[in-house]
ChimeraX commands (.cxc) that place a marker at each C-alpha (Angstrom):
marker #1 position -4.68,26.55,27.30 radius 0.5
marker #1 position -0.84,25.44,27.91 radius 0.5
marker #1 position -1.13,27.05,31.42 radius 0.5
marker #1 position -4.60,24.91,32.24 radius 0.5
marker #1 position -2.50,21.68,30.92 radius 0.5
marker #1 position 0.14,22.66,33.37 radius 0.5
marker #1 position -2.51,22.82,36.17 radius 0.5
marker #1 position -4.49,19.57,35.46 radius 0.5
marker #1 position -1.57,17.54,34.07 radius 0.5
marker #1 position 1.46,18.83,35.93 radius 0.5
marker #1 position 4.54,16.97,34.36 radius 0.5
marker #1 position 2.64,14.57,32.26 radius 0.5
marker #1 position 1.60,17.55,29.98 radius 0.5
marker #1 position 5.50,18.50,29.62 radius 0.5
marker #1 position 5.89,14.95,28.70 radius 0.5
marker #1 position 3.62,14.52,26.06 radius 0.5
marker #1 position 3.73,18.11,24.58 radius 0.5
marker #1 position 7.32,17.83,24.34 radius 0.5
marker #1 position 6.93,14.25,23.02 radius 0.5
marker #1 position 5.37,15.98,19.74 radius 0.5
marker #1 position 7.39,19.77,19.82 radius 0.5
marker #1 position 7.00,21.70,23.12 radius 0.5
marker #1 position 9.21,24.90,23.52 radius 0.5
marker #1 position 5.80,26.68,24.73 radius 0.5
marker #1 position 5.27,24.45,27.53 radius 0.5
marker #1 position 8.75,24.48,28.49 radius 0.5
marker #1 position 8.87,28.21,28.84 radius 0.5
marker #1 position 6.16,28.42,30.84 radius 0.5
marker #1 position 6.90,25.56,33.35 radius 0.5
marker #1 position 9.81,27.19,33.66 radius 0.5
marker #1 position 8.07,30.20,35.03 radius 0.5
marker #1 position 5.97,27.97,36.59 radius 0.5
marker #1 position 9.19,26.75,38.41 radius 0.5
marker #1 position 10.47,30.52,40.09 radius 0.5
marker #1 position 6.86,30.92,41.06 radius 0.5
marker #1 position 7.44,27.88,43.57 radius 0.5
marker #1 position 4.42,26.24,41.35 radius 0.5
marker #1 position 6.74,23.20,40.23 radius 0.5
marker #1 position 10.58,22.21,40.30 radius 0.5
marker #1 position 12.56,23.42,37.72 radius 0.5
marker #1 position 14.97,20.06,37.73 radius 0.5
marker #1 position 11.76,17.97,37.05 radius 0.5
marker #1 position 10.86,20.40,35.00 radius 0.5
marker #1 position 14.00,20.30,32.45 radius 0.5
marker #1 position 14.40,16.43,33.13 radius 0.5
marker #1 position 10.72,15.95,31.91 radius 0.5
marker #1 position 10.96,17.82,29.06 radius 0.5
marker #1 position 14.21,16.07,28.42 radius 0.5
marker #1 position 13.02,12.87,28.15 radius 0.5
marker #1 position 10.45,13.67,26.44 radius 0.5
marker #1 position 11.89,15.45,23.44 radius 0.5
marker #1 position 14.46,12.47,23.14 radius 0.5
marker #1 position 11.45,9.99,23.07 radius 0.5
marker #1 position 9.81,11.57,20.46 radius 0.5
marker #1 position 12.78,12.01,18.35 radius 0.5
marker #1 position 13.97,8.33,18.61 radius 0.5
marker #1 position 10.38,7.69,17.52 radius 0.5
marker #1 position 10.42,9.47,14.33 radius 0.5
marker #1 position 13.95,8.01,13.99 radius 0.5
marker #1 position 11.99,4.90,14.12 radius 0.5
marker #1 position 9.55,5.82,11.95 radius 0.5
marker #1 position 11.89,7.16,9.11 radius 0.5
marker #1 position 14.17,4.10,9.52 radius 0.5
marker #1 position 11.57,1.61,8.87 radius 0.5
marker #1 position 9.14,3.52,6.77 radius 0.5
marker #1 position 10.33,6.02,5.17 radius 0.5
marker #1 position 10.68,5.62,1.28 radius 0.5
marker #1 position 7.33,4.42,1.21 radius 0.5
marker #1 position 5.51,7.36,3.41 radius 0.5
marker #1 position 7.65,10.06,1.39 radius 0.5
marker #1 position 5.61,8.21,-1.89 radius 0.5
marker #1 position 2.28,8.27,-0.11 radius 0.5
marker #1 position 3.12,11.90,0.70 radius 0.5
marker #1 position 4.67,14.26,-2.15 radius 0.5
marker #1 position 4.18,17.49,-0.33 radius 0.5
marker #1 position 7.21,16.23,2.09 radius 0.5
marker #1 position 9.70,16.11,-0.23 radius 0.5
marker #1 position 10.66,19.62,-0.32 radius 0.5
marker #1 position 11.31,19.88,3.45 radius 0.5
marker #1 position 12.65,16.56,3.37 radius 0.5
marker #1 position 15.24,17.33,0.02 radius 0.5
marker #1 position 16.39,20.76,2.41 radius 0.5
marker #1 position 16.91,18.36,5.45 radius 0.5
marker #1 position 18.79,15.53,3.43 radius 0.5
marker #1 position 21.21,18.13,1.67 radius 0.5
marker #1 position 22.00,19.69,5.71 radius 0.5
marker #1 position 22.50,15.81,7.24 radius 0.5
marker #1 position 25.13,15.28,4.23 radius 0.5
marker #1 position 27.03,18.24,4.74 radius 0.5
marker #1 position 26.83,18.74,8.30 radius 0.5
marker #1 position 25.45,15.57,10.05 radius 0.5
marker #1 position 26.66,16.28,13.80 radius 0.5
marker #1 position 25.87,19.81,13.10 radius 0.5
marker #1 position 22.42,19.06,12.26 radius 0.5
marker #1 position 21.52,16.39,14.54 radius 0.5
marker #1 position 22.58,18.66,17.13 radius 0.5
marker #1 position 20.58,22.23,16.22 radius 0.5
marker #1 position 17.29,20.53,14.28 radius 0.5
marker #1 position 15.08,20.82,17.66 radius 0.5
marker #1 position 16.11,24.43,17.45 radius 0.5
marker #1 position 14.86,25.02,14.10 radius 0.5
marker #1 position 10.90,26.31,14.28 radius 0.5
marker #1 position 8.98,23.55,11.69 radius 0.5
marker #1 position 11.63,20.93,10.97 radius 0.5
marker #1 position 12.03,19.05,14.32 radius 0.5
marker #1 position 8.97,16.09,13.48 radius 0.5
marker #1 position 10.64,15.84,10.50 radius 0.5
marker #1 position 14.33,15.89,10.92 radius 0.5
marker #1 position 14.69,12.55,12.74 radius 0.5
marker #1 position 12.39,10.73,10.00 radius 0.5
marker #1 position 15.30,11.74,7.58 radius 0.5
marker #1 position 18.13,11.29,9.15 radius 0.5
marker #1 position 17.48,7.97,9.87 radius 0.5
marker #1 position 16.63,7.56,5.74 radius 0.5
marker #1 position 19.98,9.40,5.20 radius 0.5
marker #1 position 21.67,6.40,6.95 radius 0.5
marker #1 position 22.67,7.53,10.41 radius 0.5
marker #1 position 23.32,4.72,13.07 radius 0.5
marker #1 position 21.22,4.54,15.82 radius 0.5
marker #1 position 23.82,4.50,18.74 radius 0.5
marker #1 position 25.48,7.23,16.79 radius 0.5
marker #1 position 22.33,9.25,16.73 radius 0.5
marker #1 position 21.14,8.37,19.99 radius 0.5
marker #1 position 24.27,9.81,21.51 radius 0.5
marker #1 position 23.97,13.24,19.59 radius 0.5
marker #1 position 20.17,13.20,20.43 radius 0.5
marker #1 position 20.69,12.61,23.70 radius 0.5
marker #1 position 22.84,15.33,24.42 radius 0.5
marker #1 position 20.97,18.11,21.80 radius 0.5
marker #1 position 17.38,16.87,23.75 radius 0.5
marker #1 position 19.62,18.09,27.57 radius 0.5
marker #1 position 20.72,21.11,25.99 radius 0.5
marker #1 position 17.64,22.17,24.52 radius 0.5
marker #1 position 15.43,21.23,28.09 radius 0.5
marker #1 position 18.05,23.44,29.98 radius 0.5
marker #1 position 18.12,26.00,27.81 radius 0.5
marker #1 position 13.85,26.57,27.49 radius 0.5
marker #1 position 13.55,25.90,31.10 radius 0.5
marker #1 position 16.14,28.74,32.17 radius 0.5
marker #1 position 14.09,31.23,29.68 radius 0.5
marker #1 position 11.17,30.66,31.19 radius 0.5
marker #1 position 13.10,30.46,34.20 radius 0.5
marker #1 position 14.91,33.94,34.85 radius 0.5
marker #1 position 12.27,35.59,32.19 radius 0.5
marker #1 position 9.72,35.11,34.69 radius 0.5
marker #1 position 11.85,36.69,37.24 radius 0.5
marker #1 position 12.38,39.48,35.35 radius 0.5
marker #1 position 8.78,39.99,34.66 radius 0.5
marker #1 position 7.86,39.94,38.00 radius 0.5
marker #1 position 9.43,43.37,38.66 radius 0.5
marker #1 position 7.79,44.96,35.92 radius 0.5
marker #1 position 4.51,42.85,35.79 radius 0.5
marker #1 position 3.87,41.47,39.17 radius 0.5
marker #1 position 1.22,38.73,39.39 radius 0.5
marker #1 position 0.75,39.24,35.70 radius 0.5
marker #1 position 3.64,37.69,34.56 radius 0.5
marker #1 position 2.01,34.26,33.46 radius 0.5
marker #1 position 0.00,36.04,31.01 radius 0.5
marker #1 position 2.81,37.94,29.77 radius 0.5
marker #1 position 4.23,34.82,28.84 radius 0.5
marker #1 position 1.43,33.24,27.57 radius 0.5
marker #1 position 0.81,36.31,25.02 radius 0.5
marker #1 position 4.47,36.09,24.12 radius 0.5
marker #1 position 3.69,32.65,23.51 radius 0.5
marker #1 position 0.81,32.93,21.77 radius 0.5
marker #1 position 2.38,35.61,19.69 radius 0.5
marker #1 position 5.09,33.40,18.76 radius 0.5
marker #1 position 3.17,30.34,17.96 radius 0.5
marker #1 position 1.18,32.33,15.19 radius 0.5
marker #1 position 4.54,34.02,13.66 radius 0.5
marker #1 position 5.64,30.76,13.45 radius 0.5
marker #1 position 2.67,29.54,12.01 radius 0.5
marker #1 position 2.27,32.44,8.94 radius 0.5
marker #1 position 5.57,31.97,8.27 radius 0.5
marker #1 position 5.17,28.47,7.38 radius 0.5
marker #1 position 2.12,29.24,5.36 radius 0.5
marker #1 position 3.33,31.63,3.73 radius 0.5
marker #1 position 5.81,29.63,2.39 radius 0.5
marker #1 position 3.77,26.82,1.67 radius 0.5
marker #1 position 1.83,29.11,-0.57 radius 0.5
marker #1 position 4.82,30.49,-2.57 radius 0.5
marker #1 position 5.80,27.53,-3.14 radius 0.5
marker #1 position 2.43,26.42,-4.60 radius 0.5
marker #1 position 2.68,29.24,-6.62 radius 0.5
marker #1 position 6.35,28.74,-8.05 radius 0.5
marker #1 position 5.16,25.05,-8.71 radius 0.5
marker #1 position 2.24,26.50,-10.71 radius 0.5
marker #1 position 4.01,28.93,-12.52 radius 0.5
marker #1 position 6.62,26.22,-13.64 radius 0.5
marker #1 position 4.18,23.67,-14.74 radius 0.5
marker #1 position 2.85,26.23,-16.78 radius 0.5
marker #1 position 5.96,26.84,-18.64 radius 0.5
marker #1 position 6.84,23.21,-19.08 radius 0.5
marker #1 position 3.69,22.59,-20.10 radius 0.5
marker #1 position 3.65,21.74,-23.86 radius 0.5
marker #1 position 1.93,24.34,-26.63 radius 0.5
marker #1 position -0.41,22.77,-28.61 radius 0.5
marker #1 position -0.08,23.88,-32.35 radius 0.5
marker #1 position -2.87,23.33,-35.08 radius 0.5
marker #1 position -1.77,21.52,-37.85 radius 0.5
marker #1 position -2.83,21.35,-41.55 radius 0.5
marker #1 position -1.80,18.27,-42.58 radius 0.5
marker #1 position 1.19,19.49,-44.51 radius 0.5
marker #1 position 3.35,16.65,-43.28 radius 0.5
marker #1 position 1.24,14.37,-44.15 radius 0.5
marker #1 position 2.95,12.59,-47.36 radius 0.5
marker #1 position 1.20,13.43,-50.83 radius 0.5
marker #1 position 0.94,11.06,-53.16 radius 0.5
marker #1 position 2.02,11.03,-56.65 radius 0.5
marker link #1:1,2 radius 0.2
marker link #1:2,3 radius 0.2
marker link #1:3,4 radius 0.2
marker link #1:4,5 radius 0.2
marker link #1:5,6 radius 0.2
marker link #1:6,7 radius 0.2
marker link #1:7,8 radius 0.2
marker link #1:8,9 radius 0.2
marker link #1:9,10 radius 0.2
marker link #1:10,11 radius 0.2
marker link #1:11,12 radius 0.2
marker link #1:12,13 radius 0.2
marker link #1:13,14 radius 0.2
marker link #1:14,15 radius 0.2
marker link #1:15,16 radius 0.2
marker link #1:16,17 radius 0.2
marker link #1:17,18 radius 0.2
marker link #1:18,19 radius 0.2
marker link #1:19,20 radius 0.2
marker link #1:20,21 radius 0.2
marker link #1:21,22 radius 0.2
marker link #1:22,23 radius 0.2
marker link #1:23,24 radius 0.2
marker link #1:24,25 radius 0.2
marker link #1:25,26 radius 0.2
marker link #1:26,27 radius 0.2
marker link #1:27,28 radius 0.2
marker link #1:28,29 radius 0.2
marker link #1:29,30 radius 0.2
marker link #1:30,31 radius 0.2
marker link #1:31,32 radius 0.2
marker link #1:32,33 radius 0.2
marker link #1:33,34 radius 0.2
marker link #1:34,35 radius 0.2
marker link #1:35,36 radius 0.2
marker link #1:36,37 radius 0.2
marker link #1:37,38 radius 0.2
marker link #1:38,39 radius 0.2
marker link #1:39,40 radius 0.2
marker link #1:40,41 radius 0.2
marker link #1:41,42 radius 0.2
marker link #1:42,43 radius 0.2
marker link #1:43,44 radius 0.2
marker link #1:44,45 radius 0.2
marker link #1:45,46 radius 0.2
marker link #1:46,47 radius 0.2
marker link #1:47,48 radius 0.2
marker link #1:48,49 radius 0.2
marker link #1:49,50 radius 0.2
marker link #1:50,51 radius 0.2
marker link #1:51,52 radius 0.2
marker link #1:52,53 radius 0.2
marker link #1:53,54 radius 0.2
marker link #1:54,55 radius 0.2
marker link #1:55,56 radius 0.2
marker link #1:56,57 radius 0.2
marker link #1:57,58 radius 0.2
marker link #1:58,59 radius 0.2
marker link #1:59,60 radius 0.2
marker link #1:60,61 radius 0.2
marker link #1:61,62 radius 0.2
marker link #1:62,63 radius 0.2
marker link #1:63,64 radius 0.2
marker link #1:64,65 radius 0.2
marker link #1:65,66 radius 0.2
marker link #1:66,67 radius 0.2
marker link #1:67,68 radius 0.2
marker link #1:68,69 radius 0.2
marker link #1:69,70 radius 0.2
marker link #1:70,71 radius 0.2
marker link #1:71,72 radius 0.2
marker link #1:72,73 radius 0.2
marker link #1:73,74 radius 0.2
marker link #1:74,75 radius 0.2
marker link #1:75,76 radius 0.2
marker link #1:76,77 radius 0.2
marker link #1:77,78 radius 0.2
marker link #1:78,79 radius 0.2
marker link #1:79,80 radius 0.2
marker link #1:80,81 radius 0.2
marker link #1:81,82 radius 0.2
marker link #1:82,83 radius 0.2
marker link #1:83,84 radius 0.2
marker link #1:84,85 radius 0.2
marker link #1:85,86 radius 0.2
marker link #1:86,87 radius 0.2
marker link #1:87,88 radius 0.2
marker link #1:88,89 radius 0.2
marker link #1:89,90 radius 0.2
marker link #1:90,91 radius 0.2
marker link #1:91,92 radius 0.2
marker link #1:92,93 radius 0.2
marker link #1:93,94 radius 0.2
marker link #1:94,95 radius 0.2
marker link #1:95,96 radius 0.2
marker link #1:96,97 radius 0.2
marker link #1:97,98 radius 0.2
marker link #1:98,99 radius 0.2
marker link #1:99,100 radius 0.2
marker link #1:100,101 radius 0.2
marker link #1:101,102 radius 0.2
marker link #1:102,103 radius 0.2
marker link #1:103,104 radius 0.2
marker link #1:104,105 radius 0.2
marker link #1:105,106 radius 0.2
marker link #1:106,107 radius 0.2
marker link #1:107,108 radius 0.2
marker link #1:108,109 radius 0.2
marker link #1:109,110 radius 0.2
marker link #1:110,111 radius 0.2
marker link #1:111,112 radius 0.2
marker link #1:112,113 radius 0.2
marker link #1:113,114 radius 0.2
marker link #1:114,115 radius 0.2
marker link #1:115,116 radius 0.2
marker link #1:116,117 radius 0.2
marker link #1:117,118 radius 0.2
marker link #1:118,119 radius 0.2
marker link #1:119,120 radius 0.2
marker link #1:120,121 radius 0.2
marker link #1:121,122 radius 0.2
marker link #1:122,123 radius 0.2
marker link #1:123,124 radius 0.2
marker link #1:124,125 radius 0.2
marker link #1:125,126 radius 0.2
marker link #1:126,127 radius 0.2
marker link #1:127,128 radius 0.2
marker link #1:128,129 radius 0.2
marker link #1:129,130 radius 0.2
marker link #1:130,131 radius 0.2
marker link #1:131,132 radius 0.2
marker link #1:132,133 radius 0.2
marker link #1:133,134 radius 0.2
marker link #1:134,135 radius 0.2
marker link #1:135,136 radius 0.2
marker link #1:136,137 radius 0.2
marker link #1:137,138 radius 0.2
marker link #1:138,139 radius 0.2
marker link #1:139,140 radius 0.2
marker link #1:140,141 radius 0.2
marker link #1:141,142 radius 0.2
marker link #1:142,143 radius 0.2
marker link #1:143,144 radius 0.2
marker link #1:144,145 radius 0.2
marker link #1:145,146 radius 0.2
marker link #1:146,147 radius 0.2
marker link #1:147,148 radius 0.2
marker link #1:148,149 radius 0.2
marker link #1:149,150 radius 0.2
marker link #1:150,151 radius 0.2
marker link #1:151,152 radius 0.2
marker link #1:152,153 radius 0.2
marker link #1:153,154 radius 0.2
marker link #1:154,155 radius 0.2
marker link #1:155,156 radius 0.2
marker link #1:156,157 radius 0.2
marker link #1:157,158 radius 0.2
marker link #1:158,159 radius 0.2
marker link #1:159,160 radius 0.2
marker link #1:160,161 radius 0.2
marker link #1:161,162 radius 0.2
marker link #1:162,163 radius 0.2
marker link #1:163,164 radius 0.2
marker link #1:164,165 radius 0.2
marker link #1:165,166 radius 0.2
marker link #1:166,167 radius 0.2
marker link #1:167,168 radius 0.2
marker link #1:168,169 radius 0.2
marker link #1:169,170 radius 0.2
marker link #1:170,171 radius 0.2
marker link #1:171,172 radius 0.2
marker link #1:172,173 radius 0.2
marker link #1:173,174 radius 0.2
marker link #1:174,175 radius 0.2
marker link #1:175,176 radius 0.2
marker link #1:176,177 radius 0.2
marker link #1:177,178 radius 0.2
marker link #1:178,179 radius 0.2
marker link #1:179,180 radius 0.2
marker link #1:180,181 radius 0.2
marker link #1:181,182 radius 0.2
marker link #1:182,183 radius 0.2
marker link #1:183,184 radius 0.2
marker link #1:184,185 radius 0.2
marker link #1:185,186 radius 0.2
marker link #1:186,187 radius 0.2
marker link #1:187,188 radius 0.2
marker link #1:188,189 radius 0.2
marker link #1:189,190 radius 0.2
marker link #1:190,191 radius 0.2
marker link #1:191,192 radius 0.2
marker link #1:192,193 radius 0.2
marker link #1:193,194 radius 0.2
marker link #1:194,195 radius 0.2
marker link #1:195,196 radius 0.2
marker link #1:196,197 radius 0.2
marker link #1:197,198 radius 0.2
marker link #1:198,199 radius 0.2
marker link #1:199,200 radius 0.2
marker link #1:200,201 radius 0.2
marker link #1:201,202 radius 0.2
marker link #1:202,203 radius 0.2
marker link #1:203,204 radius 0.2
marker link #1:204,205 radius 0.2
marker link #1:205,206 radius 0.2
marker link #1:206,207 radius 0.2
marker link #1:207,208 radius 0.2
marker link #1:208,209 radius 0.2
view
C-alpha cells in the first residue's frame, strides 16, 4: 500500500503521511531514493516539512482547544497526564525526542502547547527535531536498502515493506495491549472503591420511651 502511494503520489504522499505520523513512508522513499526512483534531498526535505506542519497544527489545536477536547474525551488523559509530567521536567528534552516516541507524536504537540510553551520557542525546537528526524528515516531507508540489495537483489522493496509491516503491527499490539490493562486496572479499582452495601435492621433508628 505505502509503496503504491509512493508510485501514484510521489512526494505528495510523503507530505501528507508525514503530515499525520510517517516513519514508514520515509523509510521506504528512502530506498526508493538509492534505487534512482526519487531524490533523497526531496525526499528528507518533504518529509521535513511535513512533520513540522503537522506538529505546529496540533500545537494549534492544543493551544486553542485543549481543556475543552481533553473534557469531551476522558480516555486522553492518561497519555496526556504521562506527556504533561515529561514537558515539566524536561521540556527541550521532550520537544526534541516526542516524534521519536512510537504513539505519542499526535499527541505531544496538543500538550505542550496546554503546558504553556511559546510558540517561537517551540517552533524553533520543532523545527530542528522535524530536520533531524527526516534525515535520520531517510538515511535508514537510505543505506538499508543498499545493504539489502546484496543479499536480496530486486527484492529489497518487499523486504522493507514486510519489515514495515511487521513493525506497524508490534507497534500496534503494544498499544492495545496496554489500553486493555489499563481498562482492567481501572476496573479492578472501581471495584474496590466501590462502596459495600450493608443491610440494616433499624437498630439506629431512635426508640421511643
Amino acid at each position: 500500500m505505502i509503496e503504491e502511494l509512493l508510485r501514484e503520489w510521489g512526494y505528495l504522499a510523503i507530505l501528507i503521511v508525514t503530515f499525520l505520523e510517517g516513519e514508514s513512508i520515509v523509510i521506504l522513499a528512502g530506498a526508493a531514493a538509492q534505487q534512482g526512483i526519487m531524490n533523497a534531498e526531496l525526499v528528507a526535505l518533504t518529509a521535513l516539512c511535513g512533520s513540522f506542519l503537522g506538529d505546529q497544527f496540533y500545537y494549534t489545536i492544543g493551544r486553542y482547544y485543549g481543556t475543552p477536547l481533553l473534557d469531551r474525551r476522558p480516555s486522553l488523559r492518561g497519555k496526556t497526564e504521562w506527556a504533561f509530567r515529561l514537558v515539566r521536567k524536561h521540556e527541550t528534552l521532550f520537544i526534541l525526542s516526542f516524534r521519536f516516541i512510537y504513539g505519542v507524536r499526535n499527541v505531544s504537540p496538543f500538550v505542550i502547547a496546554m503546558a504553556g510553551v511559546p510558540r517561537i520557542r517551540f517552533m524553533c525546537l520543532n523545527f530542528i527535531a522535524a530536520l533531524i528526524w527526516a534525515m535520520a528515516f531517510t538515511s535508514i531507508g537510505y543505506f538499508s536498502s543498499k545493504a539489502l540489495e546484496r543479499f536480496f537483489g530486486e527484492h529489497q522493496m518487499k523486504v522493507l515493506i514486510g519489515l514495515a509491516v511487521l513493525a506497524l503491527a508490534f507497534g500496534l499490539y503494544t498499544s492495545l495491549r496496554g489500553l486493555i490493562n489499563k481498562k482492567k486496572t481501572q476496573a479492578s479499582t472501581n471495584t474496590i472503591e466501590k462502596p459495600e452495601l450493608t443491610e440494616t435492621d433499624g437498630s439506629n433508628t431512635p426508640r421511643a420511651g
